[in-house]
N, C-alpha and C positions, 0 to 999 in steps of 0.2 A: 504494500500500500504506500502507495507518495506520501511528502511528511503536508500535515494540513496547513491551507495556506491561511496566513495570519489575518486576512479577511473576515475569512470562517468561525476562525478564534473568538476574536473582537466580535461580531455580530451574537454569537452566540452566547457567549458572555454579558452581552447587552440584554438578551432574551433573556437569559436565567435569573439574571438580576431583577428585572421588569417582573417575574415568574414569582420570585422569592417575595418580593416586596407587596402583590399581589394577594400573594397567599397568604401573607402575614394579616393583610386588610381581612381578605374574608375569615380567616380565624376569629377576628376579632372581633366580627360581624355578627358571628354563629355564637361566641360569646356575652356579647350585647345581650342578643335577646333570647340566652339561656338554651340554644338548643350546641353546643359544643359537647360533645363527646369523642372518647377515639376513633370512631368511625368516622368523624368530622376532618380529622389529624391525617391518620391513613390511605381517607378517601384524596385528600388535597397532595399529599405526599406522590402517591402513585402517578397522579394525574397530571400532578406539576414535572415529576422526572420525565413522564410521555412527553411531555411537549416540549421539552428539554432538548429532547431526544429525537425527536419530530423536525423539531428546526435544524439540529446537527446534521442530519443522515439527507434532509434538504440541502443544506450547505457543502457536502463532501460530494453528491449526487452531481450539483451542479458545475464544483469543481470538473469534477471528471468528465462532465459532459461535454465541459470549454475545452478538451484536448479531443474529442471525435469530432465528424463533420457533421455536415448540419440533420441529415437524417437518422443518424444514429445516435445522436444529442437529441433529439426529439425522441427517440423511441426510448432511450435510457430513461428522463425526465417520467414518460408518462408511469412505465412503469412502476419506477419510483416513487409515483404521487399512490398506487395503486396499493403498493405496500406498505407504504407506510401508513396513508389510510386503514387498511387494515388492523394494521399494530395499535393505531387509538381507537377502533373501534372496539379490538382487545381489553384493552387497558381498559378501558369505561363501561365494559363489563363485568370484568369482573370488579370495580369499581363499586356500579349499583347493584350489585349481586351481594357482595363481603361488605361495604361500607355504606358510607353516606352517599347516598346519586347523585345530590346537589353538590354537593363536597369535590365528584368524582368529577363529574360533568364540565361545571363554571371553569376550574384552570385549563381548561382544553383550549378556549379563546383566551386566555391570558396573552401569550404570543403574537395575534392578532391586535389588541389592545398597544401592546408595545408596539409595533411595527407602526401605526396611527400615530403615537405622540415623536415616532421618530424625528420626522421633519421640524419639530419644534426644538429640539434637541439641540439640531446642526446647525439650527439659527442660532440658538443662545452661544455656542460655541463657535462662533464666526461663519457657518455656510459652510465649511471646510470639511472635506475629510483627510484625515490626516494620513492614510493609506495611500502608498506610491505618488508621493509627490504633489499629494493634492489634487488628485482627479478626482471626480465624479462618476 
């Protein structure tokens, strides 16, 4: 396997972080108004590493994609989307099966949510990214 390009890193890291910090809200959420239990904890946990893991396996996918040509980067991709879709719809079962469903469920869009306040992000911090010289 190629070493991961620092891209992939940084993004993902940016996800996990958005993940973590999410998941801490809805804990806190489910504690408010009294319904926190372990299955609250578990169910967040599991569903937070999926999508952890959702964006990484996206990121290496796409990596590898940018070294085939354009049809076989397209066919890598779909596939890709195909499995890993799979993988969370794994996870989020057995999620509302053993734990909390809302617990299980809600961090599946956490990812999503971050990818949204991205562009605010790269204003606060000049429009830049600081990745190969300042492209885009």
């Amino acid at each position: 396997m190629s070493k991961l390009d620092p891209t992939v890193r940084k993004e993902t890291l940016y996800i996990s972080a958005w993940v973590l910090i999410l998941s801490a809200v809805m804990q806190a959420v489910f504690l408010v108004f009294g319904k926190w239990n372990f299955g609250v904890l578990f169910g967040n946990l599991l569903s937070g590493i999926c999508a952890c893991l959702n964006f990484l396996l996206m990121g290496i996918t796409v990596q590898k994609a940018l070294e085939k040509d354009s049809d076989d980067a397209k066919t890598t991709m779909k596939f890709s989307q195909t499995l890993r879709m799979l993988m969370q719809f794994g996870f989020a079962a057995v999620g509302v099966i053993f734990f909390n469903p809302i617990a299980s469920i809600i961090p599946l869009f956490f990812p999503r949510i971050a990818v949204t306040f991205r562009p605010l992000m790269d204003k606060r911090s000049g429009g830049q990214n600081t990745d190969k010289g300042g492209e885009q």
